[in-house]
N, CA, C and O of each residue as an XYZ file, in Angstrom:
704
protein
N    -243.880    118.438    207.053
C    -244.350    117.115    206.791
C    -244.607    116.975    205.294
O    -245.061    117.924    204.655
N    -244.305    115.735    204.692
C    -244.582    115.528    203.579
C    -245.920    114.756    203.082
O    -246.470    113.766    203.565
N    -246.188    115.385    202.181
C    -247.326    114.770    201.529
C    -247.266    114.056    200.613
O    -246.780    114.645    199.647
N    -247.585    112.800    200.365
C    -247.607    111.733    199.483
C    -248.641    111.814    198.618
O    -249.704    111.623    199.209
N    -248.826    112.107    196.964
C    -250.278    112.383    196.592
C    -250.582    110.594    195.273
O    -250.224    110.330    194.126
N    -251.190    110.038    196.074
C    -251.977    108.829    195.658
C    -252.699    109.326    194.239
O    -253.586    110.178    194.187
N    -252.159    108.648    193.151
C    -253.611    108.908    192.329
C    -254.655    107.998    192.260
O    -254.777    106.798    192.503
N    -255.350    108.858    191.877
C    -256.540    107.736    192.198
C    -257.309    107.425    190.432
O    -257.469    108.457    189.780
N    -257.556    106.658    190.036
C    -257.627    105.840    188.830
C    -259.320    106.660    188.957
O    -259.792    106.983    190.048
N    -259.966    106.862    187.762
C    -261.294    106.961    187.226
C    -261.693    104.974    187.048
O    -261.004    103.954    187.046
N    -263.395    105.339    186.904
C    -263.488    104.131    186.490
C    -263.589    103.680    185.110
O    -263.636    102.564    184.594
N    -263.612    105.135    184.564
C    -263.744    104.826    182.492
C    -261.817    104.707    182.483
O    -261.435    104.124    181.469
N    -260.766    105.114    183.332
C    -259.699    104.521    182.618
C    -259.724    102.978    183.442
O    -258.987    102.304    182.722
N    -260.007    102.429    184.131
C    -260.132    101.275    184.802
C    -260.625    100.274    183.707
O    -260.050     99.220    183.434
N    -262.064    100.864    182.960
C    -262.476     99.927    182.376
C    -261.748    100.198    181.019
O    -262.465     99.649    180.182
N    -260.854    100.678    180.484
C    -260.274    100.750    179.644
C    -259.161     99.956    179.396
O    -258.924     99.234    178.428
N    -258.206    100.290    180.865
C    -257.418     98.970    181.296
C    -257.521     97.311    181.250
O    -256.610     96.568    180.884
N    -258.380     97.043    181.547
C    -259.269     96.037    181.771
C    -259.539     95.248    180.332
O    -259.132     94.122    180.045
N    -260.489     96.313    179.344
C    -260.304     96.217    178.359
C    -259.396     95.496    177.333
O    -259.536     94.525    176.589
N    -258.359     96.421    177.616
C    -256.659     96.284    176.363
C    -256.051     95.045    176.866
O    -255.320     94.529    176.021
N    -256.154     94.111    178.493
C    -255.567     93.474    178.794
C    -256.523     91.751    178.457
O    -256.031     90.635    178.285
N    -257.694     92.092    178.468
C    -258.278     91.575    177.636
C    -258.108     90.841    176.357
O    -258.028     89.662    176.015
N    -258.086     91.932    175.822
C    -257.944     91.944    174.004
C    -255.972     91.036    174.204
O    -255.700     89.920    173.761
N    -255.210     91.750    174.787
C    -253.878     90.932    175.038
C    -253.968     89.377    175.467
O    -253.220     88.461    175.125
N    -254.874     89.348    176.147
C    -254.944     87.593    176.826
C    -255.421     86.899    175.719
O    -254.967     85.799    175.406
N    -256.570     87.634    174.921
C    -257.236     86.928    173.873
C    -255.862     86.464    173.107
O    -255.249     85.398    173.156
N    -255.589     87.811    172.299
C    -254.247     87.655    171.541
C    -253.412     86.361    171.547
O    -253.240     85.582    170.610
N    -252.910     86.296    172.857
C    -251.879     85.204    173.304
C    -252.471     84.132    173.660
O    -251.742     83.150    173.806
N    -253.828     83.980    173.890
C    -254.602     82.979    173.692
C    -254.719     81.896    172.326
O    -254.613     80.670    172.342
N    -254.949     82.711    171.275
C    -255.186     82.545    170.313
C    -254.236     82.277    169.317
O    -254.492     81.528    168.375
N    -252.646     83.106    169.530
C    -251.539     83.083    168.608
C    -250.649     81.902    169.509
O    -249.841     81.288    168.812
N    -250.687     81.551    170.804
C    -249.700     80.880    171.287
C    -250.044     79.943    172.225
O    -249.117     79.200    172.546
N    -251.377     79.705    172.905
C    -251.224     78.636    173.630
C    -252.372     77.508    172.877
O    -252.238     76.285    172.845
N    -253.688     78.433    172.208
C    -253.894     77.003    171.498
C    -253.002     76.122    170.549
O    -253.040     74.928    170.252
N    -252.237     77.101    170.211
C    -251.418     76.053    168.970
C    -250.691     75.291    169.868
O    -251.031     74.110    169.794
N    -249.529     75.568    170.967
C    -248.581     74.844    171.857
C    -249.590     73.672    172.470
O    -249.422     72.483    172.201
N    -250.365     74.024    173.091
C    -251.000     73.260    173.863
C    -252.308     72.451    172.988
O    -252.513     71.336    173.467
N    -252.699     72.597    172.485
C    -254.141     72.343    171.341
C    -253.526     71.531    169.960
O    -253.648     70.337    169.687
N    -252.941     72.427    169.316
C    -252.766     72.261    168.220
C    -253.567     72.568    167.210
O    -253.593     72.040    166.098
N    -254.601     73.936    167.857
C    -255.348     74.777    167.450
C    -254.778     75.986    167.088
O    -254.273     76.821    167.839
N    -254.927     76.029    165.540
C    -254.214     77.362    165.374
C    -254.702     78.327    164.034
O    -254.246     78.280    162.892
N    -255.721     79.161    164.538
C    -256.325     79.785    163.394
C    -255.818     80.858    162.860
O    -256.303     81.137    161.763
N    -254.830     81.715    163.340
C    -253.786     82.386    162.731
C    -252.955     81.814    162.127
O    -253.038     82.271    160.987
N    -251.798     80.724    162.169
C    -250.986     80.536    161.652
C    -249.958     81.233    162.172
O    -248.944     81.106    161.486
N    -249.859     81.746    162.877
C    -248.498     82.200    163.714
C    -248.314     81.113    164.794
O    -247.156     81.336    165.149
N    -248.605     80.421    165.284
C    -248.311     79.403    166.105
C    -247.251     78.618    165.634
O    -246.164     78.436    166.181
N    -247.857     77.954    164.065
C    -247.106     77.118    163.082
C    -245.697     77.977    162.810
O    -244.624     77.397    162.979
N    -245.720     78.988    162.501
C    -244.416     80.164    162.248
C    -243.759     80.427    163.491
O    -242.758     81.140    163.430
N    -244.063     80.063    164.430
C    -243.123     80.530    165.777
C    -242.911     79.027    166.195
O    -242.237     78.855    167.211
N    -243.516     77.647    165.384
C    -243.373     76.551    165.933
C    -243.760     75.814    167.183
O    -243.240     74.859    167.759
N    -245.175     76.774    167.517
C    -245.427     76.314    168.570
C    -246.260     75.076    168.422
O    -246.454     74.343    169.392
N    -246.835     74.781    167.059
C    -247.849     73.434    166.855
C    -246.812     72.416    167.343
O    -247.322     71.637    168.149
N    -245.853     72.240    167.167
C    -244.964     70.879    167.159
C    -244.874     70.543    168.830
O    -244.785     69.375    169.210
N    -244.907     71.750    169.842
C    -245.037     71.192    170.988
C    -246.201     70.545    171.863
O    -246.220     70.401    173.086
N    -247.517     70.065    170.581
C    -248.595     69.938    171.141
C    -248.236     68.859    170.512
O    -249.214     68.125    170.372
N    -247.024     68.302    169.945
C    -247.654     67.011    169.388
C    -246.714     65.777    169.864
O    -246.828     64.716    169.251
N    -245.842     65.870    170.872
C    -245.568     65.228    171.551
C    -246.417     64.306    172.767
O    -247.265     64.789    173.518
N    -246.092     63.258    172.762
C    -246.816     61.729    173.063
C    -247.256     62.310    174.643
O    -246.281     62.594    175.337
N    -248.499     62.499    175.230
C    -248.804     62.644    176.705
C    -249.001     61.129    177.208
O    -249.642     60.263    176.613
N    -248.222     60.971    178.592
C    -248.492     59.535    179.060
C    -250.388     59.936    179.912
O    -250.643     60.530    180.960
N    -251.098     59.456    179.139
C    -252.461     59.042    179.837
C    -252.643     58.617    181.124
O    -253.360     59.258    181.892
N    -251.958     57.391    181.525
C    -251.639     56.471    182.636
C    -250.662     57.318    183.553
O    -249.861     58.180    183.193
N    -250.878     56.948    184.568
C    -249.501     56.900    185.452
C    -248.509     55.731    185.416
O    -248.910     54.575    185.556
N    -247.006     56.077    185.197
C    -246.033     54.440    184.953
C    -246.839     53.761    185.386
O    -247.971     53.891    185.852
N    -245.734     52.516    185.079
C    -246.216     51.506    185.621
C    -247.732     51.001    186.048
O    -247.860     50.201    186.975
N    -248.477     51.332    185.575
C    -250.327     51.316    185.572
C    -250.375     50.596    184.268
O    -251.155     49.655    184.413
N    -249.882     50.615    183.036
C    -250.942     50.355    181.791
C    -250.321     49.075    182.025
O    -249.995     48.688    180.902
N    -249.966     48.170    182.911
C    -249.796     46.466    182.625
C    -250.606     45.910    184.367
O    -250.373     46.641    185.330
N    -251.067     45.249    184.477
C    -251.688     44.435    185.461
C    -250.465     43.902    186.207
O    -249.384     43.535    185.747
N    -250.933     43.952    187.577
C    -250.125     43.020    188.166
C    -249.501     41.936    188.310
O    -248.395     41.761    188.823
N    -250.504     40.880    187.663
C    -250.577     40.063    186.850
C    -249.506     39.648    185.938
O    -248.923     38.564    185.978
N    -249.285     40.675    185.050
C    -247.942     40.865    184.002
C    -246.429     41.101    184.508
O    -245.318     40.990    183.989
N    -247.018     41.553    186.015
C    -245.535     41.456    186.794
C    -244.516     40.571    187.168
O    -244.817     39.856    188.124
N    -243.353     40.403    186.675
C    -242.646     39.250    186.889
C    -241.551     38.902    187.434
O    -240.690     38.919    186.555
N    -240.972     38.491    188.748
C    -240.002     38.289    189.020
C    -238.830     37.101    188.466
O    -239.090     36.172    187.702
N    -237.251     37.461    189.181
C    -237.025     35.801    188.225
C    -235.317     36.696    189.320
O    -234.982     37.853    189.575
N    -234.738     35.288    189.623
C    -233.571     35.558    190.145
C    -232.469     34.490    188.831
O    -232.859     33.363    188.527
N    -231.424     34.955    188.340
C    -230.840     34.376    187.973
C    -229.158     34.416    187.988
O    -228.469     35.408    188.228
N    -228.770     33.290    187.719
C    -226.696     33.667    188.097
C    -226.468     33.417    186.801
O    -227.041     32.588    186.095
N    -225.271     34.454    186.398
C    -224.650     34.365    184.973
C    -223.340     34.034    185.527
O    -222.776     34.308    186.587
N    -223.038     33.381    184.520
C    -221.111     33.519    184.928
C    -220.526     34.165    183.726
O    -220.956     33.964    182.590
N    -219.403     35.048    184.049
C    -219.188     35.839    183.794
C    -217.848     35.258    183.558
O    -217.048     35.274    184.493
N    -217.413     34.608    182.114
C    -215.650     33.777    182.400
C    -214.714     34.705    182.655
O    -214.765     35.933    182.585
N    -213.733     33.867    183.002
C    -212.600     35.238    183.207
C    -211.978     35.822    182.025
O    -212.019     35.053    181.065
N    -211.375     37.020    181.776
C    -210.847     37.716    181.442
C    -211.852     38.065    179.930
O    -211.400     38.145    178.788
N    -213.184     38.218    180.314
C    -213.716     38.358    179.352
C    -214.818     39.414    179.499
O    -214.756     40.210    180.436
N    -215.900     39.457    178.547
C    -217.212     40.393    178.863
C    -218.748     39.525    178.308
O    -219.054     38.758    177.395
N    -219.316     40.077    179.282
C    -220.548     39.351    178.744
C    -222.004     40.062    179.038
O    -222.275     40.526    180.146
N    -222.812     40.090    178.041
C    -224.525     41.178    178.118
C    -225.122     40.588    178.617
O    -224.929     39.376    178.524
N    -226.018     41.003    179.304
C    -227.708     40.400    179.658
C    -228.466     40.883    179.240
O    -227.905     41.888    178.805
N    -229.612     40.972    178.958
C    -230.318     42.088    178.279
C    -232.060     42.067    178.475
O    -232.602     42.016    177.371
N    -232.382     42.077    178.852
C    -234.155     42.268    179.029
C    -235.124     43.401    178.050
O    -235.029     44.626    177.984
N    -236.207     42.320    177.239
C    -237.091     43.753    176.143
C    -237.860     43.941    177.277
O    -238.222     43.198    178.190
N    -238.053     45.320    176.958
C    -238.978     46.007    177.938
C    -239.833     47.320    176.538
O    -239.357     47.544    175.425
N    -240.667     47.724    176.913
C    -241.930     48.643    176.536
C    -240.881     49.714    176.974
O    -239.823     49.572    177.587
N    -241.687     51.185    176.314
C    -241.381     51.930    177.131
C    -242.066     52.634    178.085
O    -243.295     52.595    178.133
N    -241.391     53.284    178.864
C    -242.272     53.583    180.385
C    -242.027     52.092    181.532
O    -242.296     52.211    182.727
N    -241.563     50.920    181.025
C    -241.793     49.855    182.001
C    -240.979     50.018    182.950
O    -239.910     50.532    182.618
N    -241.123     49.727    184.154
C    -240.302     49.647    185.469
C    -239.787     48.524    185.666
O    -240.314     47.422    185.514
N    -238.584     48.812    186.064
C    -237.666     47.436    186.609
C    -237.291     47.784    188.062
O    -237.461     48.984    188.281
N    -236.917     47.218    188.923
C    -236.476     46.907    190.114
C    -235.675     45.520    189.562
O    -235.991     44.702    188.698
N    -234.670     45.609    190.320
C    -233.020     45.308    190.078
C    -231.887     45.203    191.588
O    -231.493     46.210    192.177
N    -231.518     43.769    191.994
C    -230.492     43.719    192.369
C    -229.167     43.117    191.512
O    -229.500     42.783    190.375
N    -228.093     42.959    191.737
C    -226.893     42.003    191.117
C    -225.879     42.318    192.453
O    -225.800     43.283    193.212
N    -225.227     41.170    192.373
C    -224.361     40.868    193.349
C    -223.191     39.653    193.093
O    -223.475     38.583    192.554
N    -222.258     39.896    193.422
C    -221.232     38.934    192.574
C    -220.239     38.072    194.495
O    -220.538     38.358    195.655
N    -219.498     37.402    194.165
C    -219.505     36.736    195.679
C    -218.208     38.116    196.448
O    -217.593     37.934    197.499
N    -218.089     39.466    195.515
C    -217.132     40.195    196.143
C    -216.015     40.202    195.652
O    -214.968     40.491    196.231
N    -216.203     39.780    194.187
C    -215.273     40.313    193.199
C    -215.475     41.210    192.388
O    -216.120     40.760    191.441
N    -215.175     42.591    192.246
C    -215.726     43.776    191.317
C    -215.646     43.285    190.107
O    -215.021     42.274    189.789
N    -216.264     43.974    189.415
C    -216.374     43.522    187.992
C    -216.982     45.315    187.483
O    -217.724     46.084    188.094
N    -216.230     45.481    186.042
C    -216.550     46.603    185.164
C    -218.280     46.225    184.350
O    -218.800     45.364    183.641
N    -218.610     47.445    184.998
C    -220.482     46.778    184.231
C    -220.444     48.529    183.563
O    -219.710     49.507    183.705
N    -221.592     48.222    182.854
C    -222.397     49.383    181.720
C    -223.641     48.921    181.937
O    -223.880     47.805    181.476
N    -224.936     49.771    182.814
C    -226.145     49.351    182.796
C    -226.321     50.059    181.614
O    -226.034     51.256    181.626
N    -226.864     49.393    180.289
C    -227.811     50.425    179.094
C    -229.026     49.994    178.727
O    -229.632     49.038    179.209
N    -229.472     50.909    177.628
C    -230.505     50.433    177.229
C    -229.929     51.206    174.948
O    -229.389     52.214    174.493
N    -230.381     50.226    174.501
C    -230.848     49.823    172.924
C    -231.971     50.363    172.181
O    -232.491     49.352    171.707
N    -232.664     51.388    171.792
C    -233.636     51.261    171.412
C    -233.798     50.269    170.278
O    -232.934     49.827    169.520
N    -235.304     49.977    170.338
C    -235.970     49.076    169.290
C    -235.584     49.053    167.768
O    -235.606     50.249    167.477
N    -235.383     48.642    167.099
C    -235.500     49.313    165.814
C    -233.824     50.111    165.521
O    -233.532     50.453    164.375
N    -233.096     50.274    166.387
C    -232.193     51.309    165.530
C    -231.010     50.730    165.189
O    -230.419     49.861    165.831
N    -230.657     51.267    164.090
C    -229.440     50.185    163.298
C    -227.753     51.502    163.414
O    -226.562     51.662    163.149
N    -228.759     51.967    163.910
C    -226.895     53.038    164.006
C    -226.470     52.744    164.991
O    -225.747     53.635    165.437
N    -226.586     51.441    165.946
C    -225.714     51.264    167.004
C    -225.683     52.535    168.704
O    -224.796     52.705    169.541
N    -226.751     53.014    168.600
C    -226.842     54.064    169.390
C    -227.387     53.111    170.918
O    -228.083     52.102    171.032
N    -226.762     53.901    171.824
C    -227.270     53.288    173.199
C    -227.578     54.200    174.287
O    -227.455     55.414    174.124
N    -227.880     53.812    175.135
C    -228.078     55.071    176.666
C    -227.415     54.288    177.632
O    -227.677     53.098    177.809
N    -226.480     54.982    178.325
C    -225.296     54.085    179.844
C    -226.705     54.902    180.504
O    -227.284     55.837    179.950
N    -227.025     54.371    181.642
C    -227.646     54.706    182.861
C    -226.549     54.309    184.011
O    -226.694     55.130    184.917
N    -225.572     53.434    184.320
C    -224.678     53.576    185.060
C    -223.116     53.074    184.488
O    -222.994     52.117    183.724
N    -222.332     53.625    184.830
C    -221.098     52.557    184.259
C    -219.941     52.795    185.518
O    -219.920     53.840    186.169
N    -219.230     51.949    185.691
C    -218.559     52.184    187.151
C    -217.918     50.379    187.059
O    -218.007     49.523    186.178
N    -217.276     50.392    188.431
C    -216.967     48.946    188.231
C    -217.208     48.771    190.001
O    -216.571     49.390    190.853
N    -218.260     47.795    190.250
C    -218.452     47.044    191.535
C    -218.940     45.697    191.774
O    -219.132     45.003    190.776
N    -219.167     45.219    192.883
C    -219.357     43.814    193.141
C    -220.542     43.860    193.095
O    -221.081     42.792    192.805
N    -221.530     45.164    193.369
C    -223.066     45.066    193.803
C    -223.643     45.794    193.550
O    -223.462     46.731    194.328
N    -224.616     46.088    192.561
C    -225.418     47.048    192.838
C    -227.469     47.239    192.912
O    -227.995     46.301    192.313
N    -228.174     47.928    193.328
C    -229.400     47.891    193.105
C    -230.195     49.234    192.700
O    -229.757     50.383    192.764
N    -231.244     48.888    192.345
C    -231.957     50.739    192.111
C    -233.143     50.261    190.985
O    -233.534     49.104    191.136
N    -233.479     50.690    190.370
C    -234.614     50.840    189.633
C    -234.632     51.490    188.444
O    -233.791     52.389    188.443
N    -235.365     51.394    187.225
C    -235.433     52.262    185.815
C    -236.391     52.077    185.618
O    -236.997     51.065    185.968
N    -236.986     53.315    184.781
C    -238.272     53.470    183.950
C    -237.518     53.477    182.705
O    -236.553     54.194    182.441
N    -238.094     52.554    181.938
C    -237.522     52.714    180.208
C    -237.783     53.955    179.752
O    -238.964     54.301    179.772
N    -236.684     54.986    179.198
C    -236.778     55.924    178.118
C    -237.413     55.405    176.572
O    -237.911     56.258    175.837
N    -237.367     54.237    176.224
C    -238.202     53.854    175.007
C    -237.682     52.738    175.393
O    -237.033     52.275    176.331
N    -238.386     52.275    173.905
C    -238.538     50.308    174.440
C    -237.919     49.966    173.376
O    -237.935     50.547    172.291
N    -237.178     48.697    173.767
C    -235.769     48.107    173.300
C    -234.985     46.973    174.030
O    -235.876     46.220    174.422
N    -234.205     46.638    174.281
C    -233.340     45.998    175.360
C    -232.934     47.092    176.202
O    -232.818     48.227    175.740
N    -232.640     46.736    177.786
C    -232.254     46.952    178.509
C    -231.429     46.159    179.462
O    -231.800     44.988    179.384
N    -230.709     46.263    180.113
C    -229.669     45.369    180.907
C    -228.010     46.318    180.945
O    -227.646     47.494    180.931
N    -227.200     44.540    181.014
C    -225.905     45.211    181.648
C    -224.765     44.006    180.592
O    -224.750     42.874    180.109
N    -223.889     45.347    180.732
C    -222.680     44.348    180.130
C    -221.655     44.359    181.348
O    -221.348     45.407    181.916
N    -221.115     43.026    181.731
C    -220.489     42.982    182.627
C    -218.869     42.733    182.212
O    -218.836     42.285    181.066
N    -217.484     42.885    182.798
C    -215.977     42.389    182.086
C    -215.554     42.215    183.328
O    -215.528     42.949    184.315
N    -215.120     40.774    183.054
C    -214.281     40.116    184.308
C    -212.803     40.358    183.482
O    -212.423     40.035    182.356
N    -212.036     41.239    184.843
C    -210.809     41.156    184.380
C    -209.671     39.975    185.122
O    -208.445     39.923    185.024
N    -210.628     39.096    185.875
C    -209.806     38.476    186.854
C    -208.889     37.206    186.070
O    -208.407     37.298    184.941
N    -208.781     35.924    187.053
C    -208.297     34.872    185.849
C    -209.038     34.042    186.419
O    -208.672     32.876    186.272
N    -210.260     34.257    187.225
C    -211.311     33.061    187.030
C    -212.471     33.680    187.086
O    -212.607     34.852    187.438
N    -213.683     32.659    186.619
C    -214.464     33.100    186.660
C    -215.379     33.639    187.485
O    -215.215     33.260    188.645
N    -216.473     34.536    187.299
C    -217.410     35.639    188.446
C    -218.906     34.990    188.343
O    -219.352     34.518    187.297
N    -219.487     35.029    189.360
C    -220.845     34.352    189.238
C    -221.720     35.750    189.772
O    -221.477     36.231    190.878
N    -222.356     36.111    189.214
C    -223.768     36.944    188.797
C    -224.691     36.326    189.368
O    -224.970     35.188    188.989
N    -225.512     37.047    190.616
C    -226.751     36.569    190.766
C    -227.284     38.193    190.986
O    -226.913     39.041    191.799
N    -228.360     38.245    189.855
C    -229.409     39.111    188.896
C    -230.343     39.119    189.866
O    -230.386     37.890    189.923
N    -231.236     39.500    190.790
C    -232.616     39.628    191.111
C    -233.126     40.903    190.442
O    -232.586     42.006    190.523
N    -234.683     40.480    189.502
C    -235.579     41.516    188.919
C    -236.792     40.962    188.556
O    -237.152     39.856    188.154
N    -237.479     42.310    188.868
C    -239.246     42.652    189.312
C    -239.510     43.833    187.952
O    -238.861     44.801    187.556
N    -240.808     43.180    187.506
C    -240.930     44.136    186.608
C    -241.829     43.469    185.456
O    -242.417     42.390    185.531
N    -241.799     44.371    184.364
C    -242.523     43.727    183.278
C    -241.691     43.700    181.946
O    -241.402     44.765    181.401
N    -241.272     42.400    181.372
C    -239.754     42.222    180.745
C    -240.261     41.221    180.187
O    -241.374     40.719    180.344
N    -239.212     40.865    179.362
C    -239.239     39.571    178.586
C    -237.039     39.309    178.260
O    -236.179     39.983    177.693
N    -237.047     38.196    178.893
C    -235.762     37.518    178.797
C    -235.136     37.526    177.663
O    -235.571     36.671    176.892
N    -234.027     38.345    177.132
C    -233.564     38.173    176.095
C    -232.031     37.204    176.020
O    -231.448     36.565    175.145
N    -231.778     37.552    177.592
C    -230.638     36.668    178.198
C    -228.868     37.380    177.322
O    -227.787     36.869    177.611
């Protein structure tokens, strides 16, 4: 039969252990999560490994859709026409973080759309597609990545014109 021999730990190396892992938590306490997380950093190795810069990104306080009243919530159904053989934007300012809820529906003629969004302010022409595809209908919802315009560019390739009816819930302002 074999014997298995267990060691068995003292309690002066226990508290020694204990000790060093200690002094390690402090360590990494001190060199890496106040600076990441705090932006507390009394070594200066935080700043050198770059961890201050991840404490200084924007925390949402609120949960979405919370920092506007109900109140501020606004629905609105509208029809665009869309002439033929052409393209045409809609566009809604929105905050960022704001929620939209969104139908469009056309009488069952597809049409080429680009849902995007614009940020505020930027002159290099930069945009975000959130969908691009070509259909008669679609619905779903967005939280703004930053605030700017948001909406859709629609292209009728037909030879008459497409009628757009838009339903949206949310907190927006009509840029049309």
């Amino acid at each position: 039969m074999n014997t298995i021999n267990v060691p068995i730990h003292s309690t002066k190396t226990l508290i020694k252990a204990s000790l060093i892992a200690s002094v390690i938590a402090g360590l990494l306490l001190i060199t890496c999560i106040l600076p990441s997380e705090y932006n507390i950093d009394p070594t200066g190795v935080g700043k050198a490994l770059g961890l201050t810069k991840l404490s200084q990104n924007p925390v949402i306080s609120e949960p979405l859709n919370m920092a506007k009243s109900d109140s501020e919530i606004k629905s609105d159904i509208v029809q665009i026409e869309i002439p033929a053989n052409k393209g045409l934007e809609y566009k809604l300012l929105m905050d960022k973080y704001a929620h939209l809820e969104y139908k469009w529906q056309t009488d069952g003629t597809e049409l080429f759309f680009d849902f995007h969004g614009e940020p505020k302010g930027d002159t290099t022409g930069y945009f975000e597609s959130f969908a691009i595809t070509t259909s008669k209908d679609m619905k779903g919802t967005l939280t703004t990545p930053f605030e700017g315009s948001h909406g859709w560019y629609w292209k009728n390739i037909t030879d008459e014109p497409v009628i757009v009816t838009l339903s949206i819930k949310g907190v927006y302002t009509i840029k049309g």
